[in-house]
N, C-alpha and C positions, 0 to 999 in steps of 0.2 A: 535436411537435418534440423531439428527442433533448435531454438536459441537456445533455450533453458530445457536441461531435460534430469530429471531425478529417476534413477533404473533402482527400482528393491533399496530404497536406501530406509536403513533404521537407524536412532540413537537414541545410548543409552546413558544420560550423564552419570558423572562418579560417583554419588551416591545410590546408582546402582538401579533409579529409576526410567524406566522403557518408557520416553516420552511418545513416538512416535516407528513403525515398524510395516518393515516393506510399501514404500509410500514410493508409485508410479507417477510420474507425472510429465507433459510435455506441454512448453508454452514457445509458440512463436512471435518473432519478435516484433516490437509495435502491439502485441499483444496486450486487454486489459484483463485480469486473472481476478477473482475475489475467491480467497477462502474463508469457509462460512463452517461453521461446526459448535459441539458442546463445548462449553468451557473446556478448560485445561486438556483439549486433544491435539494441538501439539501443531495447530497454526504460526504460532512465533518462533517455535522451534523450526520450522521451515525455512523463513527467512533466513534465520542464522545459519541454516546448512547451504543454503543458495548466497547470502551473504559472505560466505568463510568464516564466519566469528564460529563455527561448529564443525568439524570435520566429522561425518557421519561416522557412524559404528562399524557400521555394514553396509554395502549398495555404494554406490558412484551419483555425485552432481555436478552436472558439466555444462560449462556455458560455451555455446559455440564447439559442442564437442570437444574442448580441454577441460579436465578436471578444475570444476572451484580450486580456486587458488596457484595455478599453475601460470596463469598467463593474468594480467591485472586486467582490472574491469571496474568502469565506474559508475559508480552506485549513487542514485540518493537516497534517505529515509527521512520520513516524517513519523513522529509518536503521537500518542494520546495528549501527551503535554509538550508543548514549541520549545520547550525550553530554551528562550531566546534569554538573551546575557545585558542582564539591566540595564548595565554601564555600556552599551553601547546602542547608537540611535539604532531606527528600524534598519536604514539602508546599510550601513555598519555589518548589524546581523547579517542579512541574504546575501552577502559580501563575503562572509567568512570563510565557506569552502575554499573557495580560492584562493584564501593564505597558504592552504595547505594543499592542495590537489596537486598532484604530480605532472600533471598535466597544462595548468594553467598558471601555477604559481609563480612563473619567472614572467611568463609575459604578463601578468598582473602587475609585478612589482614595476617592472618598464613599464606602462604603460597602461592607465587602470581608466582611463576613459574608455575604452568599448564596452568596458563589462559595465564600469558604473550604468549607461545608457541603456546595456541588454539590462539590467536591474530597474532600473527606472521603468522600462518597459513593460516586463514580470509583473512589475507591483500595477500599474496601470492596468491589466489585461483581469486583475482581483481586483477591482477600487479600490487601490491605497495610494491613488497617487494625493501628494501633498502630504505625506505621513513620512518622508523619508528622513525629516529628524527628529521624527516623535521618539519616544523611550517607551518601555515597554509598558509601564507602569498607565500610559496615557493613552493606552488599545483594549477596545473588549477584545474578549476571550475569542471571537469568532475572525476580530483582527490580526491579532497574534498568530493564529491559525493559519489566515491566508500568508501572512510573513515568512511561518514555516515552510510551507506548502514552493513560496517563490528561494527561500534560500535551498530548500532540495533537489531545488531545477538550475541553477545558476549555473553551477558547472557543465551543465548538458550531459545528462547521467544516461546512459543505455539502459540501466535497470533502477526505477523506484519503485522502491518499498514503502507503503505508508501501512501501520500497524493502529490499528483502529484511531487513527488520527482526530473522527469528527465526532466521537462516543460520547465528551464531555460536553457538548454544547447543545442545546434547547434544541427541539426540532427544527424552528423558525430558521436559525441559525447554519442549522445542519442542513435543511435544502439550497441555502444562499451555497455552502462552500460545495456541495457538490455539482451547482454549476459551474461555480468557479474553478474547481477541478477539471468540469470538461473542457472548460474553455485551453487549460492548459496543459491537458492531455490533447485533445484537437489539432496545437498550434506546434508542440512539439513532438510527437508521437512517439517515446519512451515507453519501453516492455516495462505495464504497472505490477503488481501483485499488493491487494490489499486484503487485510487482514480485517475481519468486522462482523461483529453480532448483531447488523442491521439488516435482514435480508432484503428493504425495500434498497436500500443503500447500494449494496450487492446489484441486484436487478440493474436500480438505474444505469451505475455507471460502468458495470463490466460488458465482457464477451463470452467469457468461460468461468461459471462458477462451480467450485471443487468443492462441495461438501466430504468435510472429513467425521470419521467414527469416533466413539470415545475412544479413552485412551487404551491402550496406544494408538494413537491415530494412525490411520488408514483412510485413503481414499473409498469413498463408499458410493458418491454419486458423481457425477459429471453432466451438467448440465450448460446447455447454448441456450445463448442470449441474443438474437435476431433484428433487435429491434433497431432501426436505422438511425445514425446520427446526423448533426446534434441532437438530442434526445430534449425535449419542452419535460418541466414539469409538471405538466397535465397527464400527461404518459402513464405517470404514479395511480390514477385514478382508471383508466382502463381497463374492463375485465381480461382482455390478456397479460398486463402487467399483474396484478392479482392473482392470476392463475399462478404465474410461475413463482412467487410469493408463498402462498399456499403449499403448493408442490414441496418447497423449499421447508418451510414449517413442520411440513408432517414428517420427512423424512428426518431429522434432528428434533422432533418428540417422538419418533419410534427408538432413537438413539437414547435419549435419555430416559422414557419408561425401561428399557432393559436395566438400566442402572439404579432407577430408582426402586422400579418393580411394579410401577404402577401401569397399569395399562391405561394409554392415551393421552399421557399428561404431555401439554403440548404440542397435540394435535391438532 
């Protein structure tokens, strides 16, 4: 039985717009997922139906075989922006879950040295140690980032979600946190699903990449990812890592010449 499995599920928000329609999917657990597609085909929209913030239209999404939302399940996410909380240090931040988790938040409050230490850890594992009472104002953008990255693991989440998390930051930047990501996908093995318009990005760091259609989004390709971990950043430079790069490109410019009308743009 798949961890995560979405059967024919569509939805259609109240304003009456078909974001996404009969969308197949199966992800096992420990699993890394990217989905890759045209703009607004309904990527995000995913997470929220596997999340529960969206209860589909039509079709079933089940985690562990119960329906989203029948039985609790814990989740992290990372966004585009960390949105970490000024007024509180870094460690403060990646600390937060835990106020609130159903699961941790009592023996936090008794008892908040093991978590402090698995945090302290977190942050070491992204070089942030020594940054634990920095404030936010005093971290680049790529620090901030790994902040997020370690408060969406603190709780020890069965499924993260990161939604194009490393989109805003310079290339340079963006190859640092997708090792950093490995490392922390590696050490804790949580079912990822990332959401990203980076097909190198995709490549690097997944197993199973879902290219979805325009909209309404539809599964359109499925492709494996083989390549053995940990994964060097040299990898990126290889004509097989390229290949499937390519692959990936053309299939999401045959998507968008239909839309635009252009033949090959994108290709």
């Amino acid at each position: 039985m798949p961890f995560i499995e979405l059967r024919d599920v569509s939805l259609r928000y109240d304003n009456g717009y078909l974001a996404v329609e009969g969308v197949n999917l199966s992800i096992e657990e420990g699993e890394f997922v990217a989905l890759v597609g045209p703009s607004g085909c309904g990527k995000s929209t995913l997470l929220r139906v596997i999340s529960g913030l969206r209860p589909p239209s039509a079709g079933q999404a089940t985690v562990r075989g119960q329906p989203v939302g029948s039985t609790p399940v814990n989740i992290g996410m990372a966004f585009q922006n960390p949105t970490l909380m000024p007024w509180r240090t870094v460690l403060q931040n990646i600390l937060l879950p835990l106020e609130v988790s159903p699961k941790h938040k009592q023996r936090y409050r008794q008892n908040p040295k093991p978590y402090v230490e698995a945090a302290r850890e977190l942050m070491a594992s992204v070089g942030l140690s020594g940054f634990e009472n920095a404030h936010v104002w005093e971290l680049s953008g790529g620090m901030q980032q790994r902040a997020s990255l370690c408060r969406a693991l603190i709780h020890q989440p069965e499924i993260l979600m990161l939604d194009e998390p490393f989109s805003a930051l310079d290339a340079f930047t963006r190859e640092e946190l997708w090792q950093a990501m490995q490392v922390l996908y590696l050490n804790r093995r949580p079912t990822v699903i990332l959401v990203t318009h980076d097909l190198r990005e995709a490549v690097y760091l997944s197993d199973t990449i879902y290219t979805m259609s325009s909209r309404p989004g539809r599964i359109a390709h499925v492709r494996r990812v083989e390549f053995p971990r940990p994964r060097a950043l040299e990898l990126t430079y290889q004509d097989d890592f390229a290949h499937i790069v390519r692959e990936l490109r053309k299939q999401i410019g045959g998507m968008r010449s239909q839309i635009t009308g252009l033949k090959g743009v994108g290709a």
